[in-house]
C-alpha positions in Angstrom: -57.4 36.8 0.8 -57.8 36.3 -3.0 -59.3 39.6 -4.7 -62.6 39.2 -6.9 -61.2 40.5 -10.2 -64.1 41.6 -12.8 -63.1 41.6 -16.2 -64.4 45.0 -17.8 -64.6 45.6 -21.7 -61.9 47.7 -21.1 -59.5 45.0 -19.8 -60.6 42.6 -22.1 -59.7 44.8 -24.9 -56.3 45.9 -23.6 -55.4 42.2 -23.1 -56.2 41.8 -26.6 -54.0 44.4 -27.9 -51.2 42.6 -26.0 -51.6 39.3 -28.0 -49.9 40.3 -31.1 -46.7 41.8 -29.2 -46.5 39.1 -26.9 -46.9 36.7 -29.8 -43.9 38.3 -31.7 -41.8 37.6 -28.5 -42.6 34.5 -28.6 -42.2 33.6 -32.1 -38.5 35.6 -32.1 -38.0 33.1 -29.1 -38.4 30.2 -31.3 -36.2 32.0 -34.2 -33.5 32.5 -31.9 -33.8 29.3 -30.0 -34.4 27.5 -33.9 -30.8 29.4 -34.8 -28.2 28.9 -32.0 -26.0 26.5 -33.0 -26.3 23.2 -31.6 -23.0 22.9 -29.0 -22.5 18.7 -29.3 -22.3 16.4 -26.4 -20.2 17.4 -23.4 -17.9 15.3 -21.0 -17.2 17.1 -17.3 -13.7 17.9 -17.0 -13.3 17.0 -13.3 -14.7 14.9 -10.5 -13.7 15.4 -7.0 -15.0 13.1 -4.1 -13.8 12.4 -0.7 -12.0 9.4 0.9 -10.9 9.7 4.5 -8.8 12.5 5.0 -7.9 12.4 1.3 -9.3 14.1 -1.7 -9.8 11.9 -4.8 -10.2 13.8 -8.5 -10.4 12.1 -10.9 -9.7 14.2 -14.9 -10.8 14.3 -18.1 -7.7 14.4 -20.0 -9.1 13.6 -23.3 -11.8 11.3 -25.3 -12.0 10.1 -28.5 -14.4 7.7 -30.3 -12.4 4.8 -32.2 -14.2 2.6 -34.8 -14.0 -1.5 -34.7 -14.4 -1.9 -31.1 -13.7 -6.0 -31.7 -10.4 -5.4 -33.5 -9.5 -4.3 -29.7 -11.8 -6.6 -27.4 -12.8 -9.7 -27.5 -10.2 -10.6 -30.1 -10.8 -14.9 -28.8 -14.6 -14.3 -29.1 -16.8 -14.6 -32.4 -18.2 -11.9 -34.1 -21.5 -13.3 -33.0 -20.8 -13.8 -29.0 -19.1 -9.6 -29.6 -21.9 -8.5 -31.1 -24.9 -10.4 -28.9 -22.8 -9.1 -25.4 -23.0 -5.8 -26.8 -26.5 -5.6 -28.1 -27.6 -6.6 -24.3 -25.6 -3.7 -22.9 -27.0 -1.6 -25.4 -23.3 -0.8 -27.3 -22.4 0.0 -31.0 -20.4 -2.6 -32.3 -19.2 -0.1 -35.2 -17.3 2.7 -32.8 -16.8 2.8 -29.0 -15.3 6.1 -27.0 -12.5 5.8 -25.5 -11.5 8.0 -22.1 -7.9 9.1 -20.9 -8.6 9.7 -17.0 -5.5 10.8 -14.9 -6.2 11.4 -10.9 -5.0 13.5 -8.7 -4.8 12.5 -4.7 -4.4 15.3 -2.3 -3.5 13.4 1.0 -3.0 16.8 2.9 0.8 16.8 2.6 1.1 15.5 -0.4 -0.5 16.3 -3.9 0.3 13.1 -6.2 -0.5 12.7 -9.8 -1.4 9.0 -11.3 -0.4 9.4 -15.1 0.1 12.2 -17.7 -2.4 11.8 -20.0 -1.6 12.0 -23.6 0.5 14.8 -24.5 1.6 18.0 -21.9 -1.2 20.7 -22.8 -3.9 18.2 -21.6 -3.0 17.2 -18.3 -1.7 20.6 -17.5 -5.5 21.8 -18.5 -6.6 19.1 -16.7 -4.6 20.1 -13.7 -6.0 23.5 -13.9 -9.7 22.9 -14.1 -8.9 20.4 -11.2 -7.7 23.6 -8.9 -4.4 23.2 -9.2 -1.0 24.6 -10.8 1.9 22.3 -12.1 4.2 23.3 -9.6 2.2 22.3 -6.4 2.2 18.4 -7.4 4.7 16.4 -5.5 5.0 13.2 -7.1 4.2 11.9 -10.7 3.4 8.6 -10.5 3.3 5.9 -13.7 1.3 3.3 -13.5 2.8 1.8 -16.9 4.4 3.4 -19.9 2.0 3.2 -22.7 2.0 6.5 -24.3 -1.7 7.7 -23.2 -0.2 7.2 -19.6 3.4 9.0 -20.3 2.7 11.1 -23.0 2.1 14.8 -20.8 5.3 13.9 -18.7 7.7 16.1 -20.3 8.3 17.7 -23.7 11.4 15.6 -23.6 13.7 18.3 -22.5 11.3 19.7 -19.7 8.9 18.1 -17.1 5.5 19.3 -17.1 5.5 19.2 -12.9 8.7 20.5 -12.2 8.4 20.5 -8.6 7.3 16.8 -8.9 8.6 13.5 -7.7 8.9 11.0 -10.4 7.7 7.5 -9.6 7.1 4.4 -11.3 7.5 0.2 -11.1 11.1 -0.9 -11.1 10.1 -4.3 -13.6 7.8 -1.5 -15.8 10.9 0.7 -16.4 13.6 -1.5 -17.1 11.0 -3.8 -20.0 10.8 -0.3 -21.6 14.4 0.9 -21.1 15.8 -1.9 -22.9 13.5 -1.0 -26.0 13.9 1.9 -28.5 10.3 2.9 -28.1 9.7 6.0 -29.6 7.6 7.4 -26.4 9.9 6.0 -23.8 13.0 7.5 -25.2 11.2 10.8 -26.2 9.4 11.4 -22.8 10.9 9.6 -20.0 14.6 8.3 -20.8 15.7 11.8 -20.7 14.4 11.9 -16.7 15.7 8.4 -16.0 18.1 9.9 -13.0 15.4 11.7 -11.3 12.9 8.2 -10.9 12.5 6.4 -7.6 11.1 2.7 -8.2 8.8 0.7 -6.7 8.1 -2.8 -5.9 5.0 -4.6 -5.3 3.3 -3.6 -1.8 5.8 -0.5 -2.3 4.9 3.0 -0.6 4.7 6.3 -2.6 3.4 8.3 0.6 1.7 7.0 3.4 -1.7 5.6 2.6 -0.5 4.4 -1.2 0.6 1.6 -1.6 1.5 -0.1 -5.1 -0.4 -3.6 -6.3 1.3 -5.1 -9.1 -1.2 -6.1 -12.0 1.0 -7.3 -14.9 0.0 -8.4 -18.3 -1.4 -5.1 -19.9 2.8 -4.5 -19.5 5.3 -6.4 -17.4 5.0 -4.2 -15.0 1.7 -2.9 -14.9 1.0 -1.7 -11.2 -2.5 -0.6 -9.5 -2.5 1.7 -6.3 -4.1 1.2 -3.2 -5.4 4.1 -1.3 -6.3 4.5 2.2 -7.4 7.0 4.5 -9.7 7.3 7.5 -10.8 3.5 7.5 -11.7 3.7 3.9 -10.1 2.7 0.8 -10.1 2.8 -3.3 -8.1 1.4 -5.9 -7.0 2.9 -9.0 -6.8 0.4 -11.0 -5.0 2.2 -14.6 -5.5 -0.6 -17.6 -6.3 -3.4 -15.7 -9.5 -3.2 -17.6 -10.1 -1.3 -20.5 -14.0 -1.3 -20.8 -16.4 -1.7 -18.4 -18.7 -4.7 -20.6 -16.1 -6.0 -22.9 -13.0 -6.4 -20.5 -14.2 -6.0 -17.3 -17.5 -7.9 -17.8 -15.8 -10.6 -19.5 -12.0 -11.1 -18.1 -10.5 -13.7 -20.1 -11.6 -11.5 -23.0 -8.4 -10.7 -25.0 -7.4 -7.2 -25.7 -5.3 -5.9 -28.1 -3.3 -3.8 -26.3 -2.4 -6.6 -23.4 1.3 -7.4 -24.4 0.6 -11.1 -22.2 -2.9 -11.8 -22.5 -2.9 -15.0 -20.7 -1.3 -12.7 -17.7 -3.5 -9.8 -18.5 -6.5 -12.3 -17.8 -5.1 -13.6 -14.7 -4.6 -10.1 -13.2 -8.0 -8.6 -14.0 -9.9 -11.6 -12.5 -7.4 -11.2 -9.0 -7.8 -7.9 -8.6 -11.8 -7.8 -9.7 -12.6 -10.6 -7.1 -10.8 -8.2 -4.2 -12.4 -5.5 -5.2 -16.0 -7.1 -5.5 -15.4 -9.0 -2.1 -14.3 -6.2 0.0 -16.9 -3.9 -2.0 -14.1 -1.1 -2.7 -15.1 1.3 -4.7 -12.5 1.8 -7.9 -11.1 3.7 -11.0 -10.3 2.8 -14.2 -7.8 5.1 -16.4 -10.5 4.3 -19.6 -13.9 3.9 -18.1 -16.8 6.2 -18.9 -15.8 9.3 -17.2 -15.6 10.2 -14.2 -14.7 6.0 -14.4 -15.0 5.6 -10.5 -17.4 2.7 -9.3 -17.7 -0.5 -8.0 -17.6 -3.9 -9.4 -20.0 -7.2 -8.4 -19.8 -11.2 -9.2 -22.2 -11.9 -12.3 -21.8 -15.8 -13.4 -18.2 -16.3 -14.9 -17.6 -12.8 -14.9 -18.3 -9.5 -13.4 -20.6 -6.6 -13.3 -19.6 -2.6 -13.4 -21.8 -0.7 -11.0 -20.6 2.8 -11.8 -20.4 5.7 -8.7 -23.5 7.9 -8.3 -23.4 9.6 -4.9 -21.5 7.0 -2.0 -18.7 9.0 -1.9 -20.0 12.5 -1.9 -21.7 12.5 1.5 -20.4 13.7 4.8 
């Protein structure tokens, strides 16, 4: 039962005598709140969801925002078509950010990572805010050999997982070992006897399976995973922006050494995962870059990840 409060002089005079203090709280509040220094946009470090038996994380290994976003995408489109494409997905044409996102399977048996990252202090970080120590991963897996994929392998006298595996495409490895690039020959060439290689449809453990996608590189590969009736892809380079690559497939992109290929790959692969509604992720899509992909017209739609994966 509510009580019948009666407001006396009294009261009313020692509720006014609280004003001024309570006032000064509140305005050193505001001071306080007016001083703290702002803390800039933040990026989660590390996204965990379920598939089957197997746990999927996917990392934040880095981010960076990088300016001329059509000097990368679109590079057989005008500056009008970039720009109106953009404007309707509500992008910048001056500056884009770009996301490095390694992932870590844990199958139950096995703990396998899918790319370093870009040098050995990330993805060990990475690793770490994931739950996990260098040594407990089993198999390194690259997907290709650009250097934001093999650049935390090693400090080219030591591997970064010691206790690890190293896998990677037979056609990816030998393009790169008959080069002198300066990342291959820093980072992996020292390793080259400790490599297994794969073919398309190959196995890394049971329930990954490897899905060549060439044209990014020769031997660009994907991965299938599947556990428990369900399945993802991860799909590395295969598209490099959600709107102006995957969006738009025949888009050309800078870094796609065969563009023509690169095209012919991403709208394969796309049209699987659209008709069998698989859920995905891409190594540089907004982070945590896991979602799903649709039919629009010519191209494709991006329907990023919000809670499918994190029910029971």
């Amino acid at each position: 039962m509510f009580q019948n409060h009666k407001i006396t002089r009294r009261t009313a005079l020692s509720g006014a005598a609280a004003l001024p203090f309570g006032a000064t709280l509140a305005a050193s509040a505001g001071s306080a709140q007016a001083q703290a220094a702002a803390q800039g946009a933040q990026v989660p470090r590390v996204y965990r969801v379920t598939l089957g038996e197997f746990e999927v994380t996917a990392m934040m290994a880095g981010t960076r925002t990088v300016p001329d976003p059509h000097g990368t995408f679109g590079l057989n489109v005008s500056d009008e078509e970039f720009a109106e494409v953009s404007e309707a997905a509500h992008l910048p044409t001056d500056k884009a950010q770009f996301f490095f996102t390694p992932t870590l399977v844990n199958t139950g048996s096995d703990l396998v990572l899918f790319d370093t990252g870009l040098d050995p202090a990330g993805i060990t970080a990475a690793v770490e805010a994931a739950g996990y120590a260098p040594g407990d991963v089993t198999q390194v897996v690259l997907t290709h050999m650009h250097g934001d994929h093999i650049g935390g392998l090693s400090d080219g006298s030591a591997l970064t997982f010691p206790n690890a595996a190293l896998v990677t495409g037979q056609a990816e490895y030998d393009h790169w070992a008959g080069t002198d690039n300066e990342g291959f020959v820093g980072k992996v060439k020292p390793f080259a006897e400790q490599f297994s290689f794969l073919e398309d449809e190959g196995s890394v453990t049971s329930g990954i399976t490897a899905v060549a996608a060439p044209g990014h590189t020769p031997g660009h590969m994907g991965f299938r995973l599947e556990s428990g009736g369900q399945q993802m892809m991860l799909i590395a380079d295969l598209a490099n922006h959600y709107v102006w690559s995957l969006a738009h497939p025949d888009w050309e992109v800078r870094f796609d050494m065969d563009k023509a290929q690169a095209a012919a790959s991403r709208r394969r692969v796309l049209d699987m995962l659209a008709a069998e509604q698989m859920p995905f992720i891409g190594y540089h899509m907004p982070f945590p870059a896991l979602g799903y992909v649709e039919t629009a017209g010519n191209g494709f739609h991006y329907v990023p990840h919000s809670y499918q994966l994190l029910m029971d």
